[in-house]
PDB file with one MODEL, atoms N, CA, C and O in Angstrom:
MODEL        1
ATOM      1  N   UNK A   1     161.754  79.822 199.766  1.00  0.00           N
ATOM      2  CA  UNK A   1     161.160  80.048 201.061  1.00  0.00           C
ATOM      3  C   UNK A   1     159.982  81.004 200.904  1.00  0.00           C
ATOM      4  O   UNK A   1     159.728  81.617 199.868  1.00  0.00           O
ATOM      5  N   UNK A   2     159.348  81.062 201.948  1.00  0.00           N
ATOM      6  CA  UNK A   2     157.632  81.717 201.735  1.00  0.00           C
ATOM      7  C   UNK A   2     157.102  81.705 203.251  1.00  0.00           C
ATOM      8  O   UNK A   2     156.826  80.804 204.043  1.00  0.00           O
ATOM      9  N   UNK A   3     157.082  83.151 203.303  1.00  0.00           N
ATOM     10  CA  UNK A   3     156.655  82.959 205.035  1.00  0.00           C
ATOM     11  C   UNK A   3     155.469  84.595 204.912  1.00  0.00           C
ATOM     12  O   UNK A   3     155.559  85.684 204.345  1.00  0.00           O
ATOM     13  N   UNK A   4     154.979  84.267 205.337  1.00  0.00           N
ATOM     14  CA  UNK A   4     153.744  85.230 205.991  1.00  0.00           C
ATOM     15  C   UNK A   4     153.842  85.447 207.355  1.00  0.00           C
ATOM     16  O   UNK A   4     154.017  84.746 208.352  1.00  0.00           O
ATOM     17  N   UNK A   5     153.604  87.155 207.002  1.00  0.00           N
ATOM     18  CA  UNK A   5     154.151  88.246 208.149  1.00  0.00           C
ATOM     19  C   UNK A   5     152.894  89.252 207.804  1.00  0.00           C
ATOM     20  O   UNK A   5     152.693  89.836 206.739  1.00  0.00           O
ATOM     21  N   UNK A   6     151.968  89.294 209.220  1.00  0.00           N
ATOM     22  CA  UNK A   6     151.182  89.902 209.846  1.00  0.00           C
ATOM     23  C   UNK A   6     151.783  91.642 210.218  1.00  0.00           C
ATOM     24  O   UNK A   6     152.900  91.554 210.726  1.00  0.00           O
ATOM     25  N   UNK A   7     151.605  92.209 210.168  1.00  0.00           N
ATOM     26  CA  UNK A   7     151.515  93.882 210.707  1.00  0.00           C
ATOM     27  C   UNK A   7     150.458  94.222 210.801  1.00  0.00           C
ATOM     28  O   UNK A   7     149.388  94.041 210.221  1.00  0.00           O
ATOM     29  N   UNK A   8     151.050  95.068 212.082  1.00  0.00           N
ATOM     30  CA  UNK A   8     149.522  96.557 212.117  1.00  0.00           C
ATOM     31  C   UNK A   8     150.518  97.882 212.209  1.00  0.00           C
ATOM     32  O   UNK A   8     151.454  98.457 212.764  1.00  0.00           O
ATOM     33  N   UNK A   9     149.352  97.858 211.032  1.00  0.00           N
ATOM     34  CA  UNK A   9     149.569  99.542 210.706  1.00  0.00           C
ATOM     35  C   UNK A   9     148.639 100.216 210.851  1.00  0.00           C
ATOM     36  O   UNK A   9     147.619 100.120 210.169  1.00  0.00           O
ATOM     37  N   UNK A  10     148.810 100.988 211.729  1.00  0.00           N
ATOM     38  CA  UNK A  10     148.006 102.590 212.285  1.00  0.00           C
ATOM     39  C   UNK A  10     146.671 102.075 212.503  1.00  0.00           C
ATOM     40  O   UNK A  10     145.605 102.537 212.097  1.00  0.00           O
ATOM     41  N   UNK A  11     146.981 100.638 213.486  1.00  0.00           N
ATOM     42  CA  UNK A  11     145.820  99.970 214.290  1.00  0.00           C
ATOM     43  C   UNK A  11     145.147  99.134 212.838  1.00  0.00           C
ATOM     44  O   UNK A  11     144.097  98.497 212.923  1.00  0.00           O
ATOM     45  N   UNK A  12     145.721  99.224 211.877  1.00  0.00           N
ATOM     46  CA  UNK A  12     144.704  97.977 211.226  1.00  0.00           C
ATOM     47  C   UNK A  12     145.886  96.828 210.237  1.00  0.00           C
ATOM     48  O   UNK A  12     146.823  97.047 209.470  1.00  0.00           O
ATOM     49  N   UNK A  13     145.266  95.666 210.729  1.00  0.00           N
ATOM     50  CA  UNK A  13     146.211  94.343 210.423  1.00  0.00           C
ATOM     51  C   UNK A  13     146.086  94.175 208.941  1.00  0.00           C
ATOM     52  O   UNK A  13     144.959  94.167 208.445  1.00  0.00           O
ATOM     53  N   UNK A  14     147.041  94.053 208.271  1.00  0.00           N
ATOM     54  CA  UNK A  14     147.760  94.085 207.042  1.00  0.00           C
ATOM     55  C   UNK A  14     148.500  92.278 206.993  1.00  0.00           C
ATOM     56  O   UNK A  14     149.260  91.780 207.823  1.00  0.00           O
ATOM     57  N   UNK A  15     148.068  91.787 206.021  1.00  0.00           N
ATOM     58  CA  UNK A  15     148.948  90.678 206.157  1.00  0.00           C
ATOM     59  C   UNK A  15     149.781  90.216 204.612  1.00  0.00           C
ATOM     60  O   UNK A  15     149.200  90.166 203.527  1.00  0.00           O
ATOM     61  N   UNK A  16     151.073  89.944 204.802  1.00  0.00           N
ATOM     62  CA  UNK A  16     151.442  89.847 203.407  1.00  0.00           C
ATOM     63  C   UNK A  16     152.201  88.556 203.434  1.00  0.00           C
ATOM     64  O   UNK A  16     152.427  88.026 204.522  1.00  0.00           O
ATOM     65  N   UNK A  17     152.641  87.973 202.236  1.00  0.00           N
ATOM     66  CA  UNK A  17     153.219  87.080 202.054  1.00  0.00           C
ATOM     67  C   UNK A  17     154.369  86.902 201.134  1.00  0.00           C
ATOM     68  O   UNK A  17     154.033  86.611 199.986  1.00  0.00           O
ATOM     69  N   UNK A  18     155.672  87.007 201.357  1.00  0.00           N
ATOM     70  CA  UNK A  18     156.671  87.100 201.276  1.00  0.00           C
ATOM     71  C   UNK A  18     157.508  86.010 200.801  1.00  0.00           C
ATOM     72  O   UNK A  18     157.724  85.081 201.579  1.00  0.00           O
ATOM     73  N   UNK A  19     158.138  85.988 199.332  1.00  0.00           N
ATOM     74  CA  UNK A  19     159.481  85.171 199.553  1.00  0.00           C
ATOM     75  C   UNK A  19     160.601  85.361 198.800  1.00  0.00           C
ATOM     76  O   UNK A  19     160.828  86.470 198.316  1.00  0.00           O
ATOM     77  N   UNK A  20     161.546  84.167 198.584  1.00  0.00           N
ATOM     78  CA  UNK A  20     162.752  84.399 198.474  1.00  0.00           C
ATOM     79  C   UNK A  20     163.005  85.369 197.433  1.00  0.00           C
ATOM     80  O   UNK A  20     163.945  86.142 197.618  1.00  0.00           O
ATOM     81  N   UNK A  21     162.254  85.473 196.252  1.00  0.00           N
ATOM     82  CA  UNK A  21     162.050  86.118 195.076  1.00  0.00           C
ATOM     83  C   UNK A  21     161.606  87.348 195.068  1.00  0.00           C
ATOM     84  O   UNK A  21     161.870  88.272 194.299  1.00  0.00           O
ATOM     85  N   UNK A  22     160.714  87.282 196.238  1.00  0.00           N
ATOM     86  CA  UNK A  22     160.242  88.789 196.097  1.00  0.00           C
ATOM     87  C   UNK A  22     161.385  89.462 196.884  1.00  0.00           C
ATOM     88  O   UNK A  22     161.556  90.615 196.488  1.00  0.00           O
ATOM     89  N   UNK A  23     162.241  89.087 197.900  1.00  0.00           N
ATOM     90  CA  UNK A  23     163.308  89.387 198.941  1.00  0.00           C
ATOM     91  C   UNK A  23     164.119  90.134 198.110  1.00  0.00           C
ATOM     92  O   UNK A  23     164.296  91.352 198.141  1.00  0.00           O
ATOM     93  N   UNK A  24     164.797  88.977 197.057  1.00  0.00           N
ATOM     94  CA  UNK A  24     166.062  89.103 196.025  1.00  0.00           C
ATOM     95  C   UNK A  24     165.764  90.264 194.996  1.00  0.00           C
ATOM     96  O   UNK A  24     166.487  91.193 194.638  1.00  0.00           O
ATOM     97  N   UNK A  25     164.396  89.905 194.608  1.00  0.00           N
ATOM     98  CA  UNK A  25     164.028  91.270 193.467  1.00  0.00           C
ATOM     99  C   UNK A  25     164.178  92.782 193.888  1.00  0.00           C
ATOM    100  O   UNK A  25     164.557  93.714 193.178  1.00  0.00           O
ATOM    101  N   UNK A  26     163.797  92.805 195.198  1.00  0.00           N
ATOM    102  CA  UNK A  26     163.645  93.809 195.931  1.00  0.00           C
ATOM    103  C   UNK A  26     164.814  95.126 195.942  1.00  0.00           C
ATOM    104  O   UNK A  26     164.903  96.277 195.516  1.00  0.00           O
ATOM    105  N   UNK A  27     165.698  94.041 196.796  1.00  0.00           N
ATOM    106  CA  UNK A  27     167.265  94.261 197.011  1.00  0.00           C
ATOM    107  C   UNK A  27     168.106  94.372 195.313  1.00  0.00           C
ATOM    108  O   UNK A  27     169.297  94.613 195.115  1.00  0.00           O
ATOM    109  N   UNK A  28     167.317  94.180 194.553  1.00  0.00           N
ATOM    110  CA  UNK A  28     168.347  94.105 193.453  1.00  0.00           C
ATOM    111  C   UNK A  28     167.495  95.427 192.509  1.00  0.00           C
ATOM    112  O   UNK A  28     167.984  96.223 191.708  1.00  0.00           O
ATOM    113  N   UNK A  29     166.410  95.311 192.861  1.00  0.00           N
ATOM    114  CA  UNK A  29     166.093  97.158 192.016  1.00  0.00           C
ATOM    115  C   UNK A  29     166.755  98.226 192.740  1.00  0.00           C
ATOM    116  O   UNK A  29     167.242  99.161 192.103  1.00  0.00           O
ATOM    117  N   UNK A  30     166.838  98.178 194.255  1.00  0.00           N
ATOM    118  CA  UNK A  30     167.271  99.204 194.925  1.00  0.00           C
ATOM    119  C   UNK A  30     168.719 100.018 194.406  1.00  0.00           C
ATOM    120  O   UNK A  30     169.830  99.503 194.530  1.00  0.00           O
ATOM    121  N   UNK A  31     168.536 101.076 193.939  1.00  0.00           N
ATOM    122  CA  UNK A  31     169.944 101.845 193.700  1.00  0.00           C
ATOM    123  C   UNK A  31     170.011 102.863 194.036  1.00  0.00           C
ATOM    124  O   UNK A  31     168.906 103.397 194.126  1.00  0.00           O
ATOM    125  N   UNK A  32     171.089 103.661 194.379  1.00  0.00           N
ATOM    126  CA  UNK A  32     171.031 104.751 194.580  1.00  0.00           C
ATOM    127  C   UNK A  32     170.176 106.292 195.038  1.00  0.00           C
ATOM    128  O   UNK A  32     170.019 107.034 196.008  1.00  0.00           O
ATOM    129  N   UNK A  33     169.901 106.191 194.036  1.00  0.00           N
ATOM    130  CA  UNK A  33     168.771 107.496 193.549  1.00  0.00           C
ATOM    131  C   UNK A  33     167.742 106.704 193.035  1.00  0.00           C
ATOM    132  O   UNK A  33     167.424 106.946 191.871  1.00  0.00           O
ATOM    133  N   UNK A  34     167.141 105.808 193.628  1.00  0.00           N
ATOM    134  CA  UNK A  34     165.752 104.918 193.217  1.00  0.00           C
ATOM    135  C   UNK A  34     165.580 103.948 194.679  1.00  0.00           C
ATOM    136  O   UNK A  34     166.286 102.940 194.643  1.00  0.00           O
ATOM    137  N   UNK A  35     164.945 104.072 195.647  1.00  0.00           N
ATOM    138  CA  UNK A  35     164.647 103.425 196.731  1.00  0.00           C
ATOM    139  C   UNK A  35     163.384 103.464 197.120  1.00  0.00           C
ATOM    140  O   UNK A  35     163.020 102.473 197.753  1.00  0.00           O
ATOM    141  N   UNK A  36     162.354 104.558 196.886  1.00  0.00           N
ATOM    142  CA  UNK A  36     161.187 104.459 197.184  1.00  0.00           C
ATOM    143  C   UNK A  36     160.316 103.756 196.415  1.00  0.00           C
ATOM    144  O   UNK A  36     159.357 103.240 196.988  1.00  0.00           O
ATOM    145  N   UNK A  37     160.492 103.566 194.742  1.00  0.00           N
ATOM    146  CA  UNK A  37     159.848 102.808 194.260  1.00  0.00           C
ATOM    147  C   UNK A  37     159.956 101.443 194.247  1.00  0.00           C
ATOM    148  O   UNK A  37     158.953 100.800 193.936  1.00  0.00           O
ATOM    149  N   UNK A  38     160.933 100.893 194.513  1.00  0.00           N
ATOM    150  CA  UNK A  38     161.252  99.891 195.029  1.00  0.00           C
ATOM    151  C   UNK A  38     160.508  99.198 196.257  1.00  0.00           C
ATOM    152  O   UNK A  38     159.801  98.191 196.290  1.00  0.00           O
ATOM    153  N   UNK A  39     160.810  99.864 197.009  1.00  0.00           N
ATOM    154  CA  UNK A  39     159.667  99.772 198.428  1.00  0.00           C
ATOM    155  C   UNK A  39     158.366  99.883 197.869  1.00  0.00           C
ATOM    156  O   UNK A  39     157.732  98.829 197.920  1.00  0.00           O
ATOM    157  N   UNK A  40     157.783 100.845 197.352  1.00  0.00           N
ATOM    158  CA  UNK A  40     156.408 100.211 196.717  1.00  0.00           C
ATOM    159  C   UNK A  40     156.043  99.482 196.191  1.00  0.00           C
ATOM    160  O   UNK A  40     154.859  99.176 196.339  1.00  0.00           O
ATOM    161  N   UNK A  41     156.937  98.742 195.203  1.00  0.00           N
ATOM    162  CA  UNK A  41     156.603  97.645 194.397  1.00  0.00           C
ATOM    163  C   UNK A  41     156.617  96.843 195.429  1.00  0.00           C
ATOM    164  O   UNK A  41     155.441  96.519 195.591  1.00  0.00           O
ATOM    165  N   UNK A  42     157.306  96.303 196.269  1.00  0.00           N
ATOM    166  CA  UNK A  42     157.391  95.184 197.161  1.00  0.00           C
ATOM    167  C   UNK A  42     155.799  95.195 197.868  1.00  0.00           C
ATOM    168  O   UNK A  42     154.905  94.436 197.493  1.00  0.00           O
ATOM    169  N   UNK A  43     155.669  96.095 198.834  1.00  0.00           N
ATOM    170  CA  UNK A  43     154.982  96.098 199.567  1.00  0.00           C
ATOM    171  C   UNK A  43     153.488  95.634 198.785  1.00  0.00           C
ATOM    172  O   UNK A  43     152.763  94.756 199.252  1.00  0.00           O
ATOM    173  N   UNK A  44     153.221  96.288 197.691  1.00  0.00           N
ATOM    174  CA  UNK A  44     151.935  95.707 197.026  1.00  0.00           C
ATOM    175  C   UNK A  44     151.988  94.765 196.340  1.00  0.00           C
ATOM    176  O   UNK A  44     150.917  94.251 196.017  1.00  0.00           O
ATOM    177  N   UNK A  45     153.378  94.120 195.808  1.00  0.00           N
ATOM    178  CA  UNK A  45     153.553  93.069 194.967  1.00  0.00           C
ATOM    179  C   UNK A  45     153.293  92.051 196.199  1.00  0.00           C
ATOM    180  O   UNK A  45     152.757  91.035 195.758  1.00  0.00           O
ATOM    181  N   UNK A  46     153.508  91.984 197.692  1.00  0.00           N
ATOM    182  CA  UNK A  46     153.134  91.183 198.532  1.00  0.00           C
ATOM    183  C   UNK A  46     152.206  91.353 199.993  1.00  0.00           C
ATOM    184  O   UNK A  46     152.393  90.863 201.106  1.00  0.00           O
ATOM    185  N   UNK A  47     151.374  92.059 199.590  1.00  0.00           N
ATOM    186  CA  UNK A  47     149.707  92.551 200.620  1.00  0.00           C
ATOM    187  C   UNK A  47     149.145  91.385 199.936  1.00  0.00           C
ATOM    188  O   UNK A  47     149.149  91.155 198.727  1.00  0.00           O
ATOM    189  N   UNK A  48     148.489  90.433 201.227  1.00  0.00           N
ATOM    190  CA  UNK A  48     147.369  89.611 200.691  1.00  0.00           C
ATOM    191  C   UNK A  48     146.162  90.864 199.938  1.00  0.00           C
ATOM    192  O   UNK A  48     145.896  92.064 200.015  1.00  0.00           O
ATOM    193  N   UNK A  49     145.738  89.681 199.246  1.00  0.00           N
ATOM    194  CA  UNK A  49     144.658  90.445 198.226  1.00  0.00           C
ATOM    195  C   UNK A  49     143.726  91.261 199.094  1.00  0.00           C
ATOM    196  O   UNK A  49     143.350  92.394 198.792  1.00  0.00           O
ATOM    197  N   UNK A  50     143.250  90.372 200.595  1.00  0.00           N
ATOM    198  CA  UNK A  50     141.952  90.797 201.709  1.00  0.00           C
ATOM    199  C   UNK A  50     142.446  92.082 201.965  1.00  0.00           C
ATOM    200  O   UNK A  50     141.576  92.849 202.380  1.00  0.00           O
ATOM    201  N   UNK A  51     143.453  92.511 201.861  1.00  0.00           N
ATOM    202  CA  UNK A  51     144.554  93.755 202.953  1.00  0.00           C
ATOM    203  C   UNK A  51     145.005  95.018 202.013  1.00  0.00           C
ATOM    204  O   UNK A  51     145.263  96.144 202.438  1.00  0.00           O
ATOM    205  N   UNK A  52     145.060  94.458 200.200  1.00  0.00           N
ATOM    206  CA  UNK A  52     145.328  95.692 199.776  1.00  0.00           C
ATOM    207  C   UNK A  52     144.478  96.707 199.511  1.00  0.00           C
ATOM    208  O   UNK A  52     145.131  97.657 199.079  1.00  0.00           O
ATOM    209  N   UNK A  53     143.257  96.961 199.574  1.00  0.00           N
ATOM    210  CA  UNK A  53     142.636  98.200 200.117  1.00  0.00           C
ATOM    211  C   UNK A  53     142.838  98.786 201.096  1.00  0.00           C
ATOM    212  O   UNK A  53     142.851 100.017 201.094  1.00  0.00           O
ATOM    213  N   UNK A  54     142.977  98.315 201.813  1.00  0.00           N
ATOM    214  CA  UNK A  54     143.436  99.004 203.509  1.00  0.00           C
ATOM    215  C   UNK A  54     145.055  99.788 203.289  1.00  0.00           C
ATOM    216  O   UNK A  54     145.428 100.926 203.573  1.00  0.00           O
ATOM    217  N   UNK A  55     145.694  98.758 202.735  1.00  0.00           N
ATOM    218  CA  UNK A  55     147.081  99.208 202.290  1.00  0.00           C
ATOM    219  C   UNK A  55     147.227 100.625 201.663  1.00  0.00           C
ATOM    220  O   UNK A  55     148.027 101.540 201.862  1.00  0.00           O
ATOM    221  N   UNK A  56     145.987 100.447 200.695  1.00  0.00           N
ATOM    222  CA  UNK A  56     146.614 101.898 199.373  1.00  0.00           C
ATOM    223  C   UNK A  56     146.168 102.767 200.373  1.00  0.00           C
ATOM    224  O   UNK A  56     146.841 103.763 200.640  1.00  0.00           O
ATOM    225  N   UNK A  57     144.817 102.455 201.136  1.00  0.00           N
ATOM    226  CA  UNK A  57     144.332 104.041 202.043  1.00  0.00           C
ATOM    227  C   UNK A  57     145.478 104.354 202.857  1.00  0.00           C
ATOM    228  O   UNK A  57     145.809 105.536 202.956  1.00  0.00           O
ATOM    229  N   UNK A  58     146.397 103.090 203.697  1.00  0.00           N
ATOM    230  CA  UNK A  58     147.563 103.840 204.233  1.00  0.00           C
ATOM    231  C   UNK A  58     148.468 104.385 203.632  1.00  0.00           C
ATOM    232  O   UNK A  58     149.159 105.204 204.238  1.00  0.00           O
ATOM    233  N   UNK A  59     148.712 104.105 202.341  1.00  0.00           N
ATOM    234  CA  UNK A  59     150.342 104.362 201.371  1.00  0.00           C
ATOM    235  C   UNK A  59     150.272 105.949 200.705  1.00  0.00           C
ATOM    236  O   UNK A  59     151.153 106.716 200.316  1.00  0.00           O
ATOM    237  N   UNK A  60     148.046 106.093 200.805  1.00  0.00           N
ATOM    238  CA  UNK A  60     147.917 107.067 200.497  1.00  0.00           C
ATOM    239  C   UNK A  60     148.076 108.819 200.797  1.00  0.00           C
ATOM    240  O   UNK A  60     148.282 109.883 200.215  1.00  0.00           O
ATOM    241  N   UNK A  61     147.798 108.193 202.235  1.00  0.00           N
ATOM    242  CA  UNK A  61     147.557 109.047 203.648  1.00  0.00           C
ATOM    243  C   UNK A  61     148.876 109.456 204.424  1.00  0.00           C
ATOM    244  O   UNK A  61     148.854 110.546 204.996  1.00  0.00           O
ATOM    245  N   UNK A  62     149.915 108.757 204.491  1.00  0.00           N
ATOM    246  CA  UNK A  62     151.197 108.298 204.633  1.00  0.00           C
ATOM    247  C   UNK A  62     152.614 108.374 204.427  1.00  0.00           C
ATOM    248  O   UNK A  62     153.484 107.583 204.790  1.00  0.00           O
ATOM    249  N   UNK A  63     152.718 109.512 203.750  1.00  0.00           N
ATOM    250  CA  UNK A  63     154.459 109.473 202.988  1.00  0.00           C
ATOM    251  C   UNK A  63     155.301 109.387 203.742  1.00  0.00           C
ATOM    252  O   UNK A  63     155.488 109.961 204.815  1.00  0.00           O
ATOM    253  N   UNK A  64     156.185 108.224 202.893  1.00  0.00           N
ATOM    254  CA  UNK A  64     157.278 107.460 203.751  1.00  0.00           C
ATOM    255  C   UNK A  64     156.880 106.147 203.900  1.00  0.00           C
ATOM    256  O   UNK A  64     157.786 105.314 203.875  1.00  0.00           O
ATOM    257  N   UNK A  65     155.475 105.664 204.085  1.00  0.00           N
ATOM    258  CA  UNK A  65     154.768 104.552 204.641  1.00  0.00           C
ATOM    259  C   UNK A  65     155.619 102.911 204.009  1.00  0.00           C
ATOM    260  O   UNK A  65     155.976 101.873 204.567  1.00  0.00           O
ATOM    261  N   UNK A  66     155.651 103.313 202.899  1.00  0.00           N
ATOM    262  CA  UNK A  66     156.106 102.190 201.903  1.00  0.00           C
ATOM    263  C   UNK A  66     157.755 101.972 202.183  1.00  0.00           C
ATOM    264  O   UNK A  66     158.353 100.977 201.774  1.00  0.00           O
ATOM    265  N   UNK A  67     158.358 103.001 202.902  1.00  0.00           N
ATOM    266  CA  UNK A  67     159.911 102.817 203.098  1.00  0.00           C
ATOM    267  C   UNK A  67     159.751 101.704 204.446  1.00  0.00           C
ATOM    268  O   UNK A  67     160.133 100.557 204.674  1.00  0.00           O
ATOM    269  N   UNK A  68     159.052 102.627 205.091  1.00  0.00           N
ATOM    270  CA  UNK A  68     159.228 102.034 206.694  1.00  0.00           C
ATOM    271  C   UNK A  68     158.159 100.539 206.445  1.00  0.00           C
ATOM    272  O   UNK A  68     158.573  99.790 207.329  1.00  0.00           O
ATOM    273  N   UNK A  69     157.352 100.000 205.910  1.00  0.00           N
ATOM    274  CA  UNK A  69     156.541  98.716 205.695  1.00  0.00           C
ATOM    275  C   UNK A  69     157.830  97.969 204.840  1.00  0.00           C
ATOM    276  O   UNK A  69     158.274  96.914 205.293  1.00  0.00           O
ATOM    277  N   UNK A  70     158.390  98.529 203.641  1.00  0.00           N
ATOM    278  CA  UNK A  70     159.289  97.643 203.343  1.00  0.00           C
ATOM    279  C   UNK A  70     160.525  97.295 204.061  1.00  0.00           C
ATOM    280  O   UNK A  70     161.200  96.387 203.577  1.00  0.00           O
ATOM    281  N   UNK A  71     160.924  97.862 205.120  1.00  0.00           N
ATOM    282  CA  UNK A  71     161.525  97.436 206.340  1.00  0.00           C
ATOM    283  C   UNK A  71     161.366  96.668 207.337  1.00  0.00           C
ATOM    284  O   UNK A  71     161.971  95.990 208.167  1.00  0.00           O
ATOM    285  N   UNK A  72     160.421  96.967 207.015  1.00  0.00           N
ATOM    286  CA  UNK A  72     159.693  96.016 208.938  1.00  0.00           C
ATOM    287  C   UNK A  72     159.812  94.371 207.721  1.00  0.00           C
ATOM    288  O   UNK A  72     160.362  93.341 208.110  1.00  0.00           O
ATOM    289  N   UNK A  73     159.278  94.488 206.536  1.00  0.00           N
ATOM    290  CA  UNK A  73     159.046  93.198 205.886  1.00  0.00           C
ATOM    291  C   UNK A  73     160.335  92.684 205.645  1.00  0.00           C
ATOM    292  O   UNK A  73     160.343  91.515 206.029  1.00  0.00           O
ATOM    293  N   UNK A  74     161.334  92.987 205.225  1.00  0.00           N
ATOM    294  CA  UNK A  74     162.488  92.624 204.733  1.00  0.00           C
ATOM    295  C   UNK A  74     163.308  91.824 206.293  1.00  0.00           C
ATOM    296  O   UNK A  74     163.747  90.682 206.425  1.00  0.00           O
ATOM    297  N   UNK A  75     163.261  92.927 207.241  1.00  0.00           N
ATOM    298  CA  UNK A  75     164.115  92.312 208.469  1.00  0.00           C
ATOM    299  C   UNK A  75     163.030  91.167 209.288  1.00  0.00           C
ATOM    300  O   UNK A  75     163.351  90.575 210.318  1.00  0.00           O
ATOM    301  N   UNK A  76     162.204  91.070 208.851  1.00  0.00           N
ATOM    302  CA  UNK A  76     161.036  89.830 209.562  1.00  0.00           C
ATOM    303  C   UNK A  76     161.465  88.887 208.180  1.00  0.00           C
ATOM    304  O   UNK A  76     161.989  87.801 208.429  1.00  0.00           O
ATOM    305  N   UNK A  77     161.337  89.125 207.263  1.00  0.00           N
ATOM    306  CA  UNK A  77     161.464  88.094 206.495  1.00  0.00           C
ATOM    307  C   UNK A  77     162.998  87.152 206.730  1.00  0.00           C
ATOM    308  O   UNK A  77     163.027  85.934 206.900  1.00  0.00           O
ATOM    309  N   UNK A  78     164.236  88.088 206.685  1.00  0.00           N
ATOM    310  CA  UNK A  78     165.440  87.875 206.765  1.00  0.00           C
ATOM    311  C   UNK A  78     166.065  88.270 207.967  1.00  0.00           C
ATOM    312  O   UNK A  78     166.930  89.145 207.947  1.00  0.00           O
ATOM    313  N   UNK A  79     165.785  87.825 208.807  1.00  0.00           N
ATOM    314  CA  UNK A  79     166.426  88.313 210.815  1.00  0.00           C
ATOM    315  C   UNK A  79     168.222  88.389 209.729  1.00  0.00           C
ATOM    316  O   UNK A  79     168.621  88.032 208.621  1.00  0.00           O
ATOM    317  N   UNK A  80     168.756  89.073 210.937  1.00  0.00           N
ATOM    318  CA  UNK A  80     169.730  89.500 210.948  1.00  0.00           C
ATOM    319  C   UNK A  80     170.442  88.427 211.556  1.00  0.00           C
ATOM    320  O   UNK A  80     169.843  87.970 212.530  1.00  0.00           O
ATOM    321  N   UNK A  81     171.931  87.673 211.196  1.00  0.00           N
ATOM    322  CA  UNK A  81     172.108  86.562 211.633  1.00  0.00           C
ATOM    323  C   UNK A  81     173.953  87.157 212.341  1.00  0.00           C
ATOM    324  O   UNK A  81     174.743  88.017 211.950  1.00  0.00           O
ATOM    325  N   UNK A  82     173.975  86.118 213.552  1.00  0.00           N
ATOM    326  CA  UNK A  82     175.461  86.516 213.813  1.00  0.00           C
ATOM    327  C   UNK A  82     176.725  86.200 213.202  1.00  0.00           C
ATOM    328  O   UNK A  82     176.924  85.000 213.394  1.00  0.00           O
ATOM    329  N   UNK A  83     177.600  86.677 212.606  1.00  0.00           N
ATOM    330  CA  UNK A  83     178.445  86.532 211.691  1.00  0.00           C
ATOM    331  C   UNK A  83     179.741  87.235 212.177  1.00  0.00           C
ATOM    332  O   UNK A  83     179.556  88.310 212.747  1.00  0.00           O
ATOM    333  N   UNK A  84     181.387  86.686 212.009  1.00  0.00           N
ATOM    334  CA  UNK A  84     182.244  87.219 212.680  1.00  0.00           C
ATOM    335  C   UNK A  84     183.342  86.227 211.929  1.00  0.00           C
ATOM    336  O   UNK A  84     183.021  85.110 211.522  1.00  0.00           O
ATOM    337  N   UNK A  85     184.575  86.732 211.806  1.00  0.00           N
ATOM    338  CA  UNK A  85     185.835  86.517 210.795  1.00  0.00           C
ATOM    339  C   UNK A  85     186.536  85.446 212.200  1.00  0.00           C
ATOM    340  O   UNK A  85     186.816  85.610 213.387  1.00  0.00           O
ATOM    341  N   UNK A  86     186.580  84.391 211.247  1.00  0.00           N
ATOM    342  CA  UNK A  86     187.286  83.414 212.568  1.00  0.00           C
ATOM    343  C   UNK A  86     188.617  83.256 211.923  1.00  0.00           C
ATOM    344  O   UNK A  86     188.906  82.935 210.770  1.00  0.00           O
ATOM    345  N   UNK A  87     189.482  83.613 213.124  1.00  0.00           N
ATOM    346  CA  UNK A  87     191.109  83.802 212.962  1.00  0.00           C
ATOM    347  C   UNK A  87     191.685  82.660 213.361  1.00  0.00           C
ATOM    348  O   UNK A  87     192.910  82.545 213.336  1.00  0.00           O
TER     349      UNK A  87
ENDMDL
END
């Protein structure tokens, strides 16, 4: 799967493109005591090319930026689905 997801960040549109691979890779570096780099790799491993300048000036300016962008991307990419134990 491969879906492109638009944001604005701090009034300027960012567009990236996202998929199943980059989703899975993501979620599978994340450990413990290692979460922010993780979130960075994502976020620039998927900024269209037009958007990653704009990106580093925000990631630069920003701490935290790359936690909260790899959030907004992950739950747009993967909605949250309803799920419940049938008895």
């Amino acid at each position: 799967m491969k879906k492109n997801i638009a944001l604005l960040i701090a009034g300027t549109s960012i567009g990236f493109t996202m998929t199943t691979e980059d989703y899975n890779g993501y979620l599978n570096e994340i450990m413990p005591d290692n979460k922010v780099a993780p979130a960075h790799n994502l976020v620039m491993r998927t900024v269209e090319a037009d958007s990653k300048e704009a990106l580093r000036g925000i990631l630069d300016t920003s701490p935290g930026a790359s936690m909260q962008i790899a959030g907004l991307l992950t739950q747009e990419f993967a909605p949250s689905i309803e799920i419940s134990v049938k008895k």
